[in-house]
N, C-alpha and C positions, 0 to 999 in steps of 0.2 A: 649088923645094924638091923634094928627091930622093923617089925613094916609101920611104927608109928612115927618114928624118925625119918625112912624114907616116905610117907605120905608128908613132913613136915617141911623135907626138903626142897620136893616137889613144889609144894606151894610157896614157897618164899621162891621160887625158881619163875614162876608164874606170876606173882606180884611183881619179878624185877622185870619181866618181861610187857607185862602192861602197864607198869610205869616207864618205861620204853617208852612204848609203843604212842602212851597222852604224851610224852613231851615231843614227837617225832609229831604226833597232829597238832599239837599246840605252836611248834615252831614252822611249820607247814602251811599251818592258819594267818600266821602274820607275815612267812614271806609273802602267801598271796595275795594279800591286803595291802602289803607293801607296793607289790607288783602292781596294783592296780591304781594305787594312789598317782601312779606316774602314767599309766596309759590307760586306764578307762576310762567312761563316759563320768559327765560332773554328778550324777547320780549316785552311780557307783564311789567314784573318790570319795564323796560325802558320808556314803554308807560304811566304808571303808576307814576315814575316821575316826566314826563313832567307834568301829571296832575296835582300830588299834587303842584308842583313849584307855580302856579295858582290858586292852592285854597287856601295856604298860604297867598296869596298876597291878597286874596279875603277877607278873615274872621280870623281876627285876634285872635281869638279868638281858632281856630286851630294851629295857630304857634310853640306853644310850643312842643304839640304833635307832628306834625309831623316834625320839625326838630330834635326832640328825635329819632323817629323810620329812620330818613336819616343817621344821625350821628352812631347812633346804630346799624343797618345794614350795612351800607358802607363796613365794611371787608371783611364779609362772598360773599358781589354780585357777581355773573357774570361778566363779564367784560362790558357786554356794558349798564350794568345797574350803575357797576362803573363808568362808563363814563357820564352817566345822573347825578348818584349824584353830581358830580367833580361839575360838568355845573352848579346845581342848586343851592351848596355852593355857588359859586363864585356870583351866581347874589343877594342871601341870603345875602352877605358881605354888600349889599349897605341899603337892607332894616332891618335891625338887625347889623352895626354897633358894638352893645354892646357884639357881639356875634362873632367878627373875629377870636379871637384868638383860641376859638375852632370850627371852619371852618378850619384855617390855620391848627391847627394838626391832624386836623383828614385827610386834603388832604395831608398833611407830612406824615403820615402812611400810605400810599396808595403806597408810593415808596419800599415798601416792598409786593405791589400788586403779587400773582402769574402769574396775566395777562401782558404778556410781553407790549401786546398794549399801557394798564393802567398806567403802569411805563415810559415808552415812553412818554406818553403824560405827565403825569406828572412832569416830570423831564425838559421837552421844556417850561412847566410853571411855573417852578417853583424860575425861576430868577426874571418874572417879581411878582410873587408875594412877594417877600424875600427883592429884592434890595433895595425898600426902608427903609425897618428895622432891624439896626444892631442885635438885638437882633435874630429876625427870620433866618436872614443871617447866623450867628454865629451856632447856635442850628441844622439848615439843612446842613452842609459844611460837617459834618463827617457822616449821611447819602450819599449823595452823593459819597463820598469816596469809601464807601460801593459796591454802583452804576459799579465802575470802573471794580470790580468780577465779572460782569453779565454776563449769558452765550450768552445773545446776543447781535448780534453785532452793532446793531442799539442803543441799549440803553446805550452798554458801549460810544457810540461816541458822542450822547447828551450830557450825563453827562460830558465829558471831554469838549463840548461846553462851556455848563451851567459853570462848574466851573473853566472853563478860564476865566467866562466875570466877576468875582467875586472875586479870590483869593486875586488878586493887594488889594482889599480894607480890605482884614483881613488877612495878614502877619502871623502873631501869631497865630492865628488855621491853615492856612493851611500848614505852614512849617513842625509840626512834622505828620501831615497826609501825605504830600510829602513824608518827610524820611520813612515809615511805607511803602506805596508805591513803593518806587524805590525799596525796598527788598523783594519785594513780589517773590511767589514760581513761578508765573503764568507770564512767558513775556509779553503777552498782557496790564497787570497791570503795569508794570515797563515800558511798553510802551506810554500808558497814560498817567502818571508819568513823564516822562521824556520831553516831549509834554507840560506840564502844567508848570512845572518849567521851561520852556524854556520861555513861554509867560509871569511866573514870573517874570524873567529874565530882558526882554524887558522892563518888568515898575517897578518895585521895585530890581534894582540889588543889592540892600544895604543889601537887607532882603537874594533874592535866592542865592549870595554869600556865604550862612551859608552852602548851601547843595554842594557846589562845589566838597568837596571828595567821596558823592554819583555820583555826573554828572561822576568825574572822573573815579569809580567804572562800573561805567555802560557801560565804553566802551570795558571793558573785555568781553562782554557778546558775544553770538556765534551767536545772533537773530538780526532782524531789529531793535533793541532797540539802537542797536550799530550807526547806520546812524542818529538817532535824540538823540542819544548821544553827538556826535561830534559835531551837529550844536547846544546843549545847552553848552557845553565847551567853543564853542566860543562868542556866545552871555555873558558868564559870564565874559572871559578872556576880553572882550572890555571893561570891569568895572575895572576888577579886574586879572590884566595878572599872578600874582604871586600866585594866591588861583586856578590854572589851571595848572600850572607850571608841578605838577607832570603828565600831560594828554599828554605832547609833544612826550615821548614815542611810545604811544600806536599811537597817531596821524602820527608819521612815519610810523608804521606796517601798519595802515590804508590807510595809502598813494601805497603799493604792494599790496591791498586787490584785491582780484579775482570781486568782485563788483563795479563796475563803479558808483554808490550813496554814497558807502562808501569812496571810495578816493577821491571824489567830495565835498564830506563832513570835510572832514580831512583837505583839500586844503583850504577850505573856514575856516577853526575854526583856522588854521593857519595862515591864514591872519589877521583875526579880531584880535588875539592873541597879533603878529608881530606888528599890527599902533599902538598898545599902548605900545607896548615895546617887542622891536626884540631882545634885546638879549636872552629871554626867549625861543626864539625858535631857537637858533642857529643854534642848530644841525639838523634842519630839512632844512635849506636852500640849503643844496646841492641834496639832498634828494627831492625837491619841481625842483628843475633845472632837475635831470635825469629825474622826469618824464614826462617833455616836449619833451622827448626824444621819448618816445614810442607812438606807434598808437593810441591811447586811444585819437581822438580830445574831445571825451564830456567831458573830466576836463581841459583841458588846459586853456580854458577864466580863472575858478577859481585858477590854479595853477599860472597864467601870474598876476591875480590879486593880490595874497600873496606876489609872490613874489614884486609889486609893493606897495606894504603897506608897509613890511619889509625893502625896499630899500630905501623910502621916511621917514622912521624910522634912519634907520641903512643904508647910502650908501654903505658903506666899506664891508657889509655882503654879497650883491650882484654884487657889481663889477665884481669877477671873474666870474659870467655866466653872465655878460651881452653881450657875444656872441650867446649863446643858444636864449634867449631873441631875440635880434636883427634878427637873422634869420628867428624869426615868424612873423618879421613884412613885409615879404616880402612870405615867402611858408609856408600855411599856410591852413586848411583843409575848412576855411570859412571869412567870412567878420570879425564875431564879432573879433576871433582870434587875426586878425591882428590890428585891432584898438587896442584891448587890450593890444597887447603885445608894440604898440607907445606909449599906456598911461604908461605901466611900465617903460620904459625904460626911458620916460623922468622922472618918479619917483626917480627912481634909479637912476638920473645923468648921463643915458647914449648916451646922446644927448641935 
């Protein structure tokens, strides 16, 4: 053998030797990162992570393991180590594919995270991950729900984000998690509740119609629950004036409330009530006249309003205060006011 052969030897002898040697540090590198994911500090895990994310993508041949010890630890983490794995599924989802669906539940379980952070974030991601698939959508709605009991208040008001931009599209789960909701022990729950069915409301009123003797229910209440009561009463009554019918009551008393939101509220659920049909509100029409009467200018645009729906309904109902009416269009606490009270009047026929 020539010495150029045994120098060629040598070196392919050398090569296999240090390619040894990087797959011996390479696999070296991720048990320790492994190791650590499970016993060090939430610094470290986090750091540890980012790494494995990397060596995943590196060497195939790791995958499997180490998205067993991500998925398998995720519960017990830290929070900001939860927060690295959240990140690492997510990007896992494009190289693995065949492996969404447990990504998707194992970030689904993570909204029962102790880490209030954890839950926050995952619940602000959790539409776009869901929306496109009815199934996932369906399955996370009554988690969620869940969401709405949180003691904080940051996470209860995502989730009622999150699951505004989503109920419109599945009616039939979210209606009896509504109802479960609006009777909850906790007003903040019935608060939310009443917030969500109102944006039901808005786009599916065929459906939020069914809960209309909870919306009416709800304005008994002695909390703020009562002022986003009133404006889902009347977002429902613009659909459907007769499935509200029984709300006109409580909407009068609403109308003397010592709260300036609340008879603001009552004024406007009465109007929307009224354009679709004023005889349902009859007896509130005089009721809606005195109190144009009082100092209170921050309801009167909405009270000059009502009554200009119900008179553009119903002239005959309005007639007799189209002098209250008329003289706001001249004294009158502000601009809007008076424009206001010329659009009623010509509503109502009285000009």
């Amino acid at each position: 053998m020539s010495w150029r052969d045994r120098f060629s030897e040598l070196k392919d002898s050398v090569d296999e030797w240090r390619d040894g040697s990087a797959d011996r540090s390479f696999d070296s590198q991720v048990e320790k990162h492994l190791t650590t994911l499970k016993s060090g500090s939430e610094q470290a895990r986090a750091a540890a992570v980012k790494a494995l994310l990397v060596q995943v993508q590196a060497a195939e041949r790791w995958r499997d393991p180490i998205v067993k010890v991500l998925l398998g630890t995720l519960p017990e983490q830290p929070a900001q180590a939860q927060l690295e794995i959240i990140a690492a599924l997510q990007v896992l989802r494009e190289l693995l594919p065949e492996r969404q669906d447990d990504f998707f539940a194992a970030i689904q379980e993570t909204l029962d995270s102790p880490h209030r952070e954890v839950r926050l974030h995952v619940v602000k991601l959790w539409t776009g991950l869901s929306i496109k698939s009815d199934k996932r959508r369906d399955e996370t709605i009554p988690d969620l729900f869940e969401l709405l009991d949180d003691d904080d208040k940051d996470v209860r008001y995502a989730t009622q984000e999150a699951l505004g931009r989503v109920l419109h599209k599945a009616p039939a789960q979210a209606l009896p998690k509504l109802r479960d909701a609006l009777k909850h022990r906790d007003w903040r729950v019935r608060y939310h509740a009443i917030v969500l069915l109102t944006a039901l409301a808005g786009k599916q009123p065929q459906a939020a119609v069914k809960l209309a003797p909870a919306a009416v229910a709800a304005l008994k209440s002695r909390d703020r629950v009562q002022e986003r009561a009133a404006e889902c009463v009347g977002v429902l009554g613009r659909h459907s004036p007769q499935a509200v019918a029984p709300a006109v009551s409580s909407l009068i008393r609403g109308l003397k409330s010592n709260s300036s939101e609340l008879r603001k509220s009552c004024a406007t659920a009465l109007g929307r009530i009224g354009n679709r049909d004023a005889l349902v509100v009859i007896q509130a029409v005089p009721h809606l006249a005195k109190a144009l009467e009082n100092d209170d200018w921050y309801i009167h645009v909405e009270v000059l309003k009502a009554l200009g729906y119900i008179g553009a309904n119903k002239p005959a109902l309005v007639k007799p205060h189209l002098a209250i009416i008329r003289s706001r269009t001249t004294r009158a606490a502000d601009r809007n006011i008076t424009q206001t009270a010329k659009w009623a009047l010509r509503k109502a026929g009285g000009s």
